[in-house]
C-alpha positions in Angstrom: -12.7 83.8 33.1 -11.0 83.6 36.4 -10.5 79.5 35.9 -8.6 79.9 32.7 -6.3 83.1 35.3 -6.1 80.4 37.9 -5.3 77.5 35.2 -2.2 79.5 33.8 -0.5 79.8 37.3 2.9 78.6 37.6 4.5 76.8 40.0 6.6 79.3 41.1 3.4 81.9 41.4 1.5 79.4 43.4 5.0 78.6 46.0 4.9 82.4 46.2 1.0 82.6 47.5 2.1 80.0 50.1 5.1 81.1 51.0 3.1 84.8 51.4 0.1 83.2 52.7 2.1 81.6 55.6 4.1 85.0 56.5 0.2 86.5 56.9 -0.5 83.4 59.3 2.1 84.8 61.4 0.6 88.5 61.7 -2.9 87.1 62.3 -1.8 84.1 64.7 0.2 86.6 66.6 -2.6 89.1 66.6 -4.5 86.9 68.6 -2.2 87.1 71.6 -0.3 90.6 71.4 -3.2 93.7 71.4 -0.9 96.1 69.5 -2.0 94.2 66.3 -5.3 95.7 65.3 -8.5 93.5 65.3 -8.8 94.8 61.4 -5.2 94.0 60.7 -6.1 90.3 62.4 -9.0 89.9 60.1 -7.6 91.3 57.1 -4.3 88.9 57.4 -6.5 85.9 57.9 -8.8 86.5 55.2 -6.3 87.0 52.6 -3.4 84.2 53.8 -6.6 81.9 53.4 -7.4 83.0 49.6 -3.8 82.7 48.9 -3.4 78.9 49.8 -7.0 78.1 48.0 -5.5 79.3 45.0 -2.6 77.8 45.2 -4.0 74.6 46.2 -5.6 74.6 42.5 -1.9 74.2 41.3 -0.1 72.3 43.7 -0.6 69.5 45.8 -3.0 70.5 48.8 -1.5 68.5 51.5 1.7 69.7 50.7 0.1 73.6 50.3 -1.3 73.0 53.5 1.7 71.7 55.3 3.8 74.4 54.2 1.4 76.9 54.9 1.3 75.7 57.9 4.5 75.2 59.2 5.8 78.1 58.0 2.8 80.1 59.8 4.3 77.5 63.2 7.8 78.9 62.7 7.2 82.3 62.1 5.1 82.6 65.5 7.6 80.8 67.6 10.3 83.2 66.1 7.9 85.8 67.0 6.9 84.6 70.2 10.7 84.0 71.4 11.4 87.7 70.3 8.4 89.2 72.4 9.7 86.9 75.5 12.8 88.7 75.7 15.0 86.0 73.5 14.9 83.3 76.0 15.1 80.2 74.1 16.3 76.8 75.1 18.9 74.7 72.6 16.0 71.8 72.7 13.4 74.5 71.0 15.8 75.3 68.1 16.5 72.2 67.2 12.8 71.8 66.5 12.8 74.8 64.9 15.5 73.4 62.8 13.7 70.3 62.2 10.4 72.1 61.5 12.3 74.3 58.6 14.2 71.3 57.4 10.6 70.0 57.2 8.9 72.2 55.1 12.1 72.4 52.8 11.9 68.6 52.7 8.1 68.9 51.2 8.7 71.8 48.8 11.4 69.5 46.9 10.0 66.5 47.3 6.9 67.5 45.8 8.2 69.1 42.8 6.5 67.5 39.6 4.0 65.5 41.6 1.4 68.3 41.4 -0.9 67.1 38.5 
């Protein structure tokens, strides 16, 4: 019964478990470095940002899943990370940042339609 659940997904539900599961990458990537995130909260976040992109990876294409996932879970922690260090932050590190987001935008419209 949970195949025909996962079967009916749309797009759009399965772009919102990425989307989701890469905002939880950034809790439990961060939680590895600062100790104000609690070891359950860590595991927790992990856990679930990885069930998220499985199931969506039934729906869309799983490189591009993965790659969004991913870079979104790389951008969120360098915007954390430049936060935590006090906002210093050099103009070459944006523009990668930039880039990166650019990126990931890149991959969520050009795979639209190719996930079959």
């Amino acid at each position: 019964m949970e195949a025909k659940a996962e079967a009916r997904m749309s797009e759009a539900r399965a772009w919102a478990y990425v989307i989701l599961g890469g905002l939880l990458e950034i809790v439990w990537a961060s939680g590895f470095k600062y100790e104000n995130v609690p070891g359950i909260v860590v595991l927790i976040a992990l856990l679930t940002s990885f069930e998220l992109i499985i199931k969506a990876a039934k729906v869309l294409s799983v490189g591009t899943v993965y790659a969004v996932f991913a870079g979104v879970g790389t951008l969120g922690t360098t915007i954390v990370e430049i936060v935590m260090s006090g906002g210093a932050v050099s103009m070459v590190r944006i523009v990668f940042i930039l880039l990166l987001l650019a990126c990931i935008i890149g991959l969520k419209l050009s795979g639209k339609g190719s996930e079959t």
